[in-house]
C-alpha positions, 0 to 999 in steps of 0.5 A: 374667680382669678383677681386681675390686680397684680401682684408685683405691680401697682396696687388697685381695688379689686376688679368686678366678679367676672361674667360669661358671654355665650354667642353661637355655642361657645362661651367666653369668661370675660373680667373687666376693670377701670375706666376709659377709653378706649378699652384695652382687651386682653386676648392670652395664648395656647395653654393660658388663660386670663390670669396670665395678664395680672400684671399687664392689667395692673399696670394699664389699669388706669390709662383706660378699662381693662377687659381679660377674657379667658378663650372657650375651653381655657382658664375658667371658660367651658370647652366649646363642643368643638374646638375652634378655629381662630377665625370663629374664635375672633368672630366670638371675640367681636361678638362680644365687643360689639355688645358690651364694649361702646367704642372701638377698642385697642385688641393685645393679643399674646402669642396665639392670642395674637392670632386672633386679634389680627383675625378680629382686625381684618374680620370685624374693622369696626371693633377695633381702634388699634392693635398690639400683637405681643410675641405673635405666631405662627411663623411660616418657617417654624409651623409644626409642633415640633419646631414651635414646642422646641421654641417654647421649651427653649424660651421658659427654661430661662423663666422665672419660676412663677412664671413657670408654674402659673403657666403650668397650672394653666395648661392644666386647665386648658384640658385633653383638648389641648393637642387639637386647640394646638392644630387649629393654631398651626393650621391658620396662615397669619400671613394672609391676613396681614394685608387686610388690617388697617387699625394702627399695629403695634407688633411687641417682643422681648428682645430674646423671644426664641418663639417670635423670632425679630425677623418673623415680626419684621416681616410682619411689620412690612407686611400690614399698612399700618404697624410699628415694632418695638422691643422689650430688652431683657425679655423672652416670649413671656415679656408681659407676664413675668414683669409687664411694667415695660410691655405696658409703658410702650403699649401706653405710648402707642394707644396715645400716638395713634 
């Protein structure tokens, strides 16, 4: 199993063994560390996987507990019989935070992990004390996969290549299904479901995320009863991979605000 301590952030004794969590036919792998609350649950995007949050759970850990979880038919979760929509997918997600996470926690979602974070917020309100959407898509002027591939493409190519290689290796892992996991993120409507979360929102980018543009998370913003922007400088959409350690300060910040 894929340990959670970063390897550039601080140093912490090494997490739990990771463990499985089945609900309605698919099945999530979900790693947890520390201690606190309430707890920081990490959601990654298309094509990644738990891993991808080593450095981000490096940082929070300590502030509270830390849970990463690696979707159904991603990182080292087996693919579902049918890929999932997101609403099923945060619907599977709430499942496991109403069984094994005491009190309401602060949901952070990455690119589509974003996704279903909001859809968590807007589904099941009692799971969730806050949110953070970090380079959230999709946006409605760029849902194809043309347009959001270009964007992607355009964003790593300036990557470290750590961060390339980790995403690689990731997206190898997320398996044939990859094409129809991608049709099920282009297919939901973000922008419906704004209006109807109430948690307190932190909307996150780095300042050059090509793939979550500034006036995309404006919107956003303006959109949802309750949400903030901020920005990360020197940053593109893998703002919380390649160094977290700001991502994490003002994700830190906003959990002691509310």
């Amino acid at each position: 199993m894929t340990g959670l301590a970063g390897r550039g952030g601080p140093a912490h004794s090494p997490a739990p063994p990771a463990r499985s969590f089945t609900w309605a036919g698919a099945t999530l792998i979900v790693q947890r560390q520390g201690a606190g609350s309430p707890a920081f649950v990490l959601i990654h995007g298309i094509g990644m996987g738990r891993s991808v949050f080593e450095d981000l759970a490096a940082h929070l850990d300590g502030a509270a507990e830390v849970v990463a979880i690696d979707l159904p038919g991603y990182g080292e979760a087996p693919e579902p019989r049918r890929v999932l929509t997101i609403e099923r997918t945060a619907d599977l997600v709430a499942a496991y935070l109403r069984a094994h996470v005491d009190s309401p926690a602060v949901v952070i979602g990455h690119s589509m992990g974003a996704q279903v974070a909001l859809e968590v917020g807007a589904r099941h309100p009692a799971t969730v004390a806050a949110l953070v959407l970090v380079g959230p898509t999709v946006d409605p002027g760029a849902r194809t996969a043309p347009r959001q591939l270009s964007r992607l493409l355009r964003d790593i190519a300036v990557e470290s290549p750590r961060v390339i290689a980790l995403g690689a290796r990731e997206y190898v892992r997320a398996g044939p299904r990859l094409r129809g996991k991608f049709r099920a993120m282009l297919s939901h409507r973000p922008e419906d479901v704004l209006p109807l979360v109430s948690a307190p929102t932190l909307v996150l980018r780095g300042e050059d995320d090509i793939v979550a543009p500034r006036e995309w998370c404006e919107r956003i913003i303006a959109t949802m009863p309750d949400a903030r922007l901020a920005e990360v400088p020197g940053h593109g959409h893998e703002t919380m991979i390649r160094d977290a350690s700001a991502a994490a300060e003002l994700i830190r910040e906003f959990a002691r605000s509310r």
